[in-house]
C-alpha positions in Angstrom: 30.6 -94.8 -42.9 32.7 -91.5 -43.2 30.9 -89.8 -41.0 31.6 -92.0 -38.1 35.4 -91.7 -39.3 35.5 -88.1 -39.1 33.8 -87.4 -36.1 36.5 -90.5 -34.2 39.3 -88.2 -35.8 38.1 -85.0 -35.5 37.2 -85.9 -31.4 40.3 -87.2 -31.0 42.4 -84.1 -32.0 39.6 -82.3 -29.9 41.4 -84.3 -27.1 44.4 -84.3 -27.4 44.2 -80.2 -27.7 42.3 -80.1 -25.0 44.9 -82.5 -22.4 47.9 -80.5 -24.2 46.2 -77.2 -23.3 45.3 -78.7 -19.7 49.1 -79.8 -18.8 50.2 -76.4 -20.4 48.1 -74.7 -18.3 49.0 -76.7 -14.9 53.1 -76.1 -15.3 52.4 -72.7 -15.8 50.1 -71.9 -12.9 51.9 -74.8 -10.2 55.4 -73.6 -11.0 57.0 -72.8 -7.2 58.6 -68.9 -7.3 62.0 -69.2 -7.8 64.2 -66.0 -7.4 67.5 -65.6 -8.5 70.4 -63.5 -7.2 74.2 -62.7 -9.0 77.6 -62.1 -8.0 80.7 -62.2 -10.2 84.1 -63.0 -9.2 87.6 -62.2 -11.1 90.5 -64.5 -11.5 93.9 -64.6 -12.4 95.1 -62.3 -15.6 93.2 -62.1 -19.0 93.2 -65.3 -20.4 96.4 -64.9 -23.9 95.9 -67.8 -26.1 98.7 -67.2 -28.1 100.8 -67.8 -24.6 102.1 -71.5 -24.8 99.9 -74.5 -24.4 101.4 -75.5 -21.0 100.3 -72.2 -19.4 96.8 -72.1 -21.0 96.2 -75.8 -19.1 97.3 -74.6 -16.2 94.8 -71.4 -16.2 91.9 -73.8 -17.3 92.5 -76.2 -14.8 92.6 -73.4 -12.7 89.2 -72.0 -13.7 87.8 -75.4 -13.7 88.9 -76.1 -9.7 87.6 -72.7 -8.9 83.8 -73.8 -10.2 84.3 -77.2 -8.7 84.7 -75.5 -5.1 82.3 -73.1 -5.5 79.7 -75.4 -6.5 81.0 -78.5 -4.1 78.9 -79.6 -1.1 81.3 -78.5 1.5 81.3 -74.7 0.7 77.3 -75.0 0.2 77.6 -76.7 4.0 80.2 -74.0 5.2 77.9 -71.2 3.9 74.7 -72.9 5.6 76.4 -72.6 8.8 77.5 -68.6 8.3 74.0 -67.6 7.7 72.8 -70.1 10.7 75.5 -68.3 12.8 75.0 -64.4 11.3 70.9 -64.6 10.8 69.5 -67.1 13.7 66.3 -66.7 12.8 66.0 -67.4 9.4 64.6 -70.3 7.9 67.4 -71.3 4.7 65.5 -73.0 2.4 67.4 -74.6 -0.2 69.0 -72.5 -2.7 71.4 -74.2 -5.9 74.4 -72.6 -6.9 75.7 -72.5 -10.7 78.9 -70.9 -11.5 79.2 -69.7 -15.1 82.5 -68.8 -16.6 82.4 -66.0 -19.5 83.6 -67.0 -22.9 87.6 -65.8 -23.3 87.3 -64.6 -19.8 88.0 -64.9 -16.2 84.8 -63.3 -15.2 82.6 -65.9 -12.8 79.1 -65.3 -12.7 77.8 -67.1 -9.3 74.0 -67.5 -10.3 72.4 -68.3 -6.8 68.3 -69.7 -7.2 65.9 -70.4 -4.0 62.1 -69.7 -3.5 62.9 -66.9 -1.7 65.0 -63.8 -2.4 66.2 -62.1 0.8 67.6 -65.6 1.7 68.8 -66.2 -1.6 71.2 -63.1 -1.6 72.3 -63.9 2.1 73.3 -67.3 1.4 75.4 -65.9 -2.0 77.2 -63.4 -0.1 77.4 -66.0 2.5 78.9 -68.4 0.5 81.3 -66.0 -1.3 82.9 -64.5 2.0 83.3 -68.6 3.0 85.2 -69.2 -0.4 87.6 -66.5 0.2 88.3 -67.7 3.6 88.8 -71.5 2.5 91.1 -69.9 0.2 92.9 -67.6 2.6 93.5 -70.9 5.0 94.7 -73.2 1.9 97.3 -70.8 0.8 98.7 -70.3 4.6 98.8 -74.2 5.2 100.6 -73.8 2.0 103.2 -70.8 1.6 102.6 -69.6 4.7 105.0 -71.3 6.0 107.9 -70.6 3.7 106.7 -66.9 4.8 106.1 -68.2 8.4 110.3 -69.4 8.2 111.1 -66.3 6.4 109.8 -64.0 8.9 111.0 -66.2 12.0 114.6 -65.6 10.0 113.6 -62.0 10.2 112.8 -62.1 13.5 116.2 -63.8 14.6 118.8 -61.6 12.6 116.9 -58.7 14.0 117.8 -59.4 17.4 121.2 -60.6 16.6 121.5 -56.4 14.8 120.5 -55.1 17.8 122.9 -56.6 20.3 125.6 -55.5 17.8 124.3 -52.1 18.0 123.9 -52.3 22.0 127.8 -53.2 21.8 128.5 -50.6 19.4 127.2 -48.0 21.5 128.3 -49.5 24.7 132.3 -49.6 23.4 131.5 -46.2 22.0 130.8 -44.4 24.9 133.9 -45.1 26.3 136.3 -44.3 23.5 134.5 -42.0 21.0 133.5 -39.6 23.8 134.2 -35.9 24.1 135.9 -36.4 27.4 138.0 -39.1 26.3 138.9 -37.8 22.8 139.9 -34.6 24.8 141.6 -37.0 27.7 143.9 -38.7 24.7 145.6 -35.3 23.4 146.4 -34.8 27.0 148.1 -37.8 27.3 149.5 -38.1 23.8 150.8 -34.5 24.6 152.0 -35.4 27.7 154.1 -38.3 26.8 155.9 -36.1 24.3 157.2 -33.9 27.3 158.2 -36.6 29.4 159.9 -38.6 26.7 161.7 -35.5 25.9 162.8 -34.5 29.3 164.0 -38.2 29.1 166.2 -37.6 26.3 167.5 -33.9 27.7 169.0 -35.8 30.4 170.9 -38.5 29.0 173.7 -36.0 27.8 173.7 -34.3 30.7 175.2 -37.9 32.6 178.4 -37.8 30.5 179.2 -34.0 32.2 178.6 -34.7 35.6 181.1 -36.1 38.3 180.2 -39.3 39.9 178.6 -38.0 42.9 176.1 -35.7 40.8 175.7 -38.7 38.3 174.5 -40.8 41.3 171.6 -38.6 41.8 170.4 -38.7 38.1 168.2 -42.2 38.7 166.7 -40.2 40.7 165.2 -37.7 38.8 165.0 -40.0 35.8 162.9 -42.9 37.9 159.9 -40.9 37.8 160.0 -39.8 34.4 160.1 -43.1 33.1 157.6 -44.3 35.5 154.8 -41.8 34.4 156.4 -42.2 30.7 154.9 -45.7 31.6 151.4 -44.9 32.6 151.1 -43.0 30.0 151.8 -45.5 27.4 149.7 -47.5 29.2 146.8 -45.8 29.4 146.9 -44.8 25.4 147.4 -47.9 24.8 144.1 -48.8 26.8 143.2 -46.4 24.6 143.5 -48.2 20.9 142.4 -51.4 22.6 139.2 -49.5 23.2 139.5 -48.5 19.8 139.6 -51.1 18.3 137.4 -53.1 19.7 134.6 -50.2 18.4 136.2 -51.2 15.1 135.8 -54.7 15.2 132.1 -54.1 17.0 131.1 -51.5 14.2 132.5 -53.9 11.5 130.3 -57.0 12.8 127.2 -54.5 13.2 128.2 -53.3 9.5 128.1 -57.2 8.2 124.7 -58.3 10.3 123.3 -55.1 8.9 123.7 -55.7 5.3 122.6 -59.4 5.9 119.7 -58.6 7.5 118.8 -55.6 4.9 119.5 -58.4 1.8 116.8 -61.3 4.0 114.9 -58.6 4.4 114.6 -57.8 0.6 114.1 -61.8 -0.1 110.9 -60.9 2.2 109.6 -58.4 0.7 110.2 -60.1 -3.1 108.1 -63.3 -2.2 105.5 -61.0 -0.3 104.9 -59.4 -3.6 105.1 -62.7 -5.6 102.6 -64.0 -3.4 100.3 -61.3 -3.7 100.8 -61.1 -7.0 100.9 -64.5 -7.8 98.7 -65.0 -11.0 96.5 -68.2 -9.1 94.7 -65.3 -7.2 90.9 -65.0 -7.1 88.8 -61.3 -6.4 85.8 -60.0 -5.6 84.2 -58.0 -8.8 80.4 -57.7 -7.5 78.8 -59.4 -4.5 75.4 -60.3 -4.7 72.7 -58.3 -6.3 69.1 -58.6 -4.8 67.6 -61.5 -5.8 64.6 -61.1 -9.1 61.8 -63.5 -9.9 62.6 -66.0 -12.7 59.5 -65.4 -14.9 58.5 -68.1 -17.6 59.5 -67.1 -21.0 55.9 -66.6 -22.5 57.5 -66.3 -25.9 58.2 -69.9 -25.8 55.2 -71.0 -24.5 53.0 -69.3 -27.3 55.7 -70.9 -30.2 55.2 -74.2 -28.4 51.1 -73.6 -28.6 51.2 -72.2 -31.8 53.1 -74.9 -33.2 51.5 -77.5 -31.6 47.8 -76.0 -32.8 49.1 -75.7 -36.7 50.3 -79.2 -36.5 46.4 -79.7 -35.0 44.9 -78.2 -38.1 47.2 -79.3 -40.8 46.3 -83.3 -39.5 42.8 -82.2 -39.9 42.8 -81.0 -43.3 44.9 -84.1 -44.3 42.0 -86.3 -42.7 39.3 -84.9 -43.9 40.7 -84.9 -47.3 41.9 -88.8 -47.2 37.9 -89.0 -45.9 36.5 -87.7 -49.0 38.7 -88.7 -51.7 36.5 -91.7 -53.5 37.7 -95.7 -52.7 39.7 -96.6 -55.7 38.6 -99.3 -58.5 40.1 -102.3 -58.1 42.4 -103.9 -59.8 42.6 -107.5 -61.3 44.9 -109.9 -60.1 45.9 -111.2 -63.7 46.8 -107.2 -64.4 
């Protein structure tokens, strides 16, 4: 009777070894190649955690959107179609992306697996170069146009700085001139003689007998008309003048306007560079390497699973030959 029982126990943990070792053996050996290749990505500063909460969400929910794209259908479609487009004739198989975040850091490791590794590490680098250009086109739907305004403001003032200049020089050539710097002392001087022949002759009416006197408007008429022409022409003179003024005043004020817009420029240029929601390439992606099973494991798992094999065997042979105990009346 205990033979029977030890042989049904002993052939059943023959069995179960032997189906155990069998699927063992077939998920080892029927295992498709998989191949594996890295990139790593940088964003925004190093994470401070002793920074307010309110930023800290902000960065997380940051990181957390970053992932989400990089692992979301669409960029996986927009990649497809840059290899398709850049390498015709190969064959994409499929490959999985998994983007892993370093502990305390804002390090992305891109982990890209497919059965094959040169199309593997196209379709990473594919994929990262598509990211950075969805990226590039959501931030100009987004400021670029504040900049887009900013630089049509730009734009506009220029041209309004360069008529003033135009009129500047245009007013300026006809006052601030050698010729007609040189062309005003001659006048300026030449007034000063006429007015004072003008002023020798007046005594000289109060000496002279009535016919001489009658002959005086005579000589004084054309004094007073070149006296005249004079004034006229200086005074053509200070119009011109200042009407460079006026034109290098207004050429003065769009200047400085412009000069202060541009500045404005230039600051939110640099705060959108700089902008901490930013996104860099650290390492693009490294030849793909074969994923090989961790044999370590597998031994554990056998070793553990052939101990558990012979402790069950001991325990049943001993329960097979330990003697039936007496037994024991009812009225006990």
């Amino acid at each position: 009777m205990r033979a029977p029982r030890l042989l049904l126990i002993l052939g059943c943990a023959f069995l179960g070894a032997r189906i155990g070792a069998v699927r063992q053996a077939l998920h080892l050996t029927h295992r498709p190649q998989q191949f594996r290749s890295v990139a790593k990505l940088v964003a925004g500063g190093q994470m401070n955690f002793n920074d307010n909460v309110h930023w800290r969400e902000q960065q997380l929910d940051f990181y957390a959107t970053i992932i989400e794209t990089l692992e979301s259908p669409e960029m996986k479609r927009r990649a497809m179609a840059r290899v398709k487009a850049l390498h015709p004739e190969l064959k994409l198989s499929d490959v999985s992306i998994r983007v892993v975040r370093s502990k305390d850091t804002t390090l992305f490791n891109l982990l890209a697996t497919g059965p094959d590794p040169k199309d593997t590490r196209i379709f990473l680098d594919a994929l990262i170069d598509e990211y950075f250009a969805f990226r590039e086109e959501m931030r100009d739907r987004a400021d670029g146009k504040l900049l887009q305004q900013f630089l049509q403001e730009v734009a506009a003032k220029q041209k309004v700085l360069e008529e003033a200049l135009a009129r500047v020089e245009l007013v300026r050539r006809k006052v601030d001139t050698v010729e007609a710097r040189a062309e005003q002392k001659r006048l300026a001087a030449r007034l000063i003689r006429m007015r004072d022949q003008r002023t020798a002759l007046g005594p000289q009416i109060k000496t002279l007998d009535a016919d001489a006197a009658a002959k005086l408007p005579a000589q004084i008429g054309p004094i007073e008309q070149e006296i005249q022409t004079i004034e006229a022409r200086l005074q053509q003179y200070e119009a011109a003048g200042a009407e460079l003024d006026g034109a290098d005043d207004r050429y003065r004020g769009t200047k400085m306007a412009f000069e202060k817009l541009l500045k404005a420029v230039e600051t939110y240029q640099e705060f959108y560079s700089s902008s901490a929601d930013y996104v860099a390439l650290q390492e693009r992606a490294t030849p793909a390497f074969e994923l090989v099973e961790d044999w370590r494991m597998t031994a554990a798992a056998g070793g553990g699973g052939l101990l558990g094999a012979i402790v069950g065997l001991l325990l049943s042979f001993i329960i097979v030959q330990t003697p039936t105990p007496a037994q024991i009346p009812a009225t006990f």
